[in-house]
C-alpha positions, 0 to 999 in steps of 0.5 A: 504822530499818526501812522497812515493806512491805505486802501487800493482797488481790486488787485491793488495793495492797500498799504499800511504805512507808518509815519514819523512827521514824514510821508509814509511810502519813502522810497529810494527809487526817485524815477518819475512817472510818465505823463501817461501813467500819470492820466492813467492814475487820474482816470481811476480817481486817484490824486496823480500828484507827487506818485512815486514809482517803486518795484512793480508799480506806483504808490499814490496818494502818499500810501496807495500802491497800484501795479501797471495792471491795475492801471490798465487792465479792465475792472468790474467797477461802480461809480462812487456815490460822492459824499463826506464821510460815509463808510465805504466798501469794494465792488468785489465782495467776500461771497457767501452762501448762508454763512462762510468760514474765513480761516486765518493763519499766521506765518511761525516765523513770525514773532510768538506775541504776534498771536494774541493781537491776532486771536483779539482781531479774530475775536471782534469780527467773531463778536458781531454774529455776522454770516461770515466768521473767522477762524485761526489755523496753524497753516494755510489760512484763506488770508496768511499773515506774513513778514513784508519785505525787509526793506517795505517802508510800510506797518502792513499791508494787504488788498480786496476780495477777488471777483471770484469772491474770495477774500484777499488772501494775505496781510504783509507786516514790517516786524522792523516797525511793529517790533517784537513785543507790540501793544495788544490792541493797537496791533490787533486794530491794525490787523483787524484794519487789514482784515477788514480790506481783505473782506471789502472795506474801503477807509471811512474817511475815503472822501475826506482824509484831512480829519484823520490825518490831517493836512487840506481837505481832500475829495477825489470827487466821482470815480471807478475805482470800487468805493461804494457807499454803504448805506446806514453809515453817517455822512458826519466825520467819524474820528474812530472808525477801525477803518479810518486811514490814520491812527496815532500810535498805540491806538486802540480801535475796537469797532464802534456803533457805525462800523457795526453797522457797516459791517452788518450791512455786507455780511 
């Protein structure tokens, strides 16, 4: 079975959803959007097909969730660059003056074995020697792990830089669906995935996610919604990216030499 993470835009939500040979957002709520908030989803560059209305906004594409803000509101935005399977990152970035400390915290509430899947996650940024790092607190992180909503519908959750250029400052995760005792690394590539949002990245497989998680091709084509081309990454499909928008269960996904290179490139 694949579990299916998303990317969205700005203020946006990027979700993590979970899948069992269903779509990843259920949702109860079967109200349907209207043909205006349906032209507004396509004019960001989204599919406006099958968009599902839940609390405080829309999720589409199976698993992007946009709030009526987003689709309104006006944006720093740059063109996408079309193309396969490069790697791509937000508009906003996490700012950096030299070097730059982004502390993570984890919500106590949370179960203890939580923490070793976050201190690896930690660790493989902490790895690469880039000029931002992180670092674990007890409290009051810059991004804050916290428990999603009993009924979220979702493995985890969390958005992009602000344009102040702060990172995202939180990852949501459904304790229902990741458990009490996960598996170490798989945990840790879905938290190192979310992190990875918070900081800028879009999914690599942004224009084409037939290849991760199966299905028709699908290319959105040109758009301005902050999926920008990174240089250096390749245009070939990449089946183990840590930011491909699916992964099977119990997966691990340490960074690999393309995403290395991606990383290196923003920060």
């Amino acid at each position: 079975m694949l579990t299916k993470r998303l990317l969205v835009f700005s203020a946006v939500v990027a979700v993590l959803g979970f899948s069992s040979c269903q779509q990843e957002e259920e949702v109860s709520n079967k109200e349907e959007a209207s043909q205006e908030v349906l032209t507004q989803i396509k004019s960001l560059g989204f599919s406006n097909q099958n968009v599902q209305v839940v609390n405080g906004g829309y999720v589409v594409e199976g698993d992007i969730f946009l709030s009526q803000k987003d689709l309104t509101g006006a944006h720093n935005t740059q063109a996408l660059r079309v193309g396969e399977a490069e790697q791509y990152r937000t508009t906003n970035l996490v700012a950096v003056s030299g070097s730059r400390v982004i502390t993570v915290s984890i919500d106590p509430k949370l179960p203890s074995s939580y923490g070793p899947s976050l201190d690896e996650a930690i660790a493989r940024y902490n790895a690469e020697n880039l000029s931002i790092s992180m670092q674990r607190v007890s409290s009051g992180g810059d991004i804050n792990i916290v428990a999603a909503p009993r009924s979220a519908q979702y493995l985890a959750s969390a958005g992009f830089p602000t344009a102040a250029g702060d990172p995202h400052n939180e990852v949501k995760v459904a304790t229902r669906y990741i458990g009490t005792a996960p598996n170490t690394n798989w945990f840790a590539t879905i938290l190192a995935h979310e992190m990875g949002h918070c900081i800028g990245f879009r999914h690599t497989d942004y224009m084409d996610r037939s290849y991760s998680c199966g299905g028709s091709y699908t290319n959105e084509g040109a758009s301005t919604v902050g999926a920008i081309l990174i240089p250096g990454t390749p245009a070939a499909q990449d089946p183990n990216s840590w930011m491909l928008a699916c992964i099977g269960s119990g997966q691990n996904r340490p960074f690999n030499s393309n995403d290395k290179t991606a990383l290196n490139y923003l920060y």
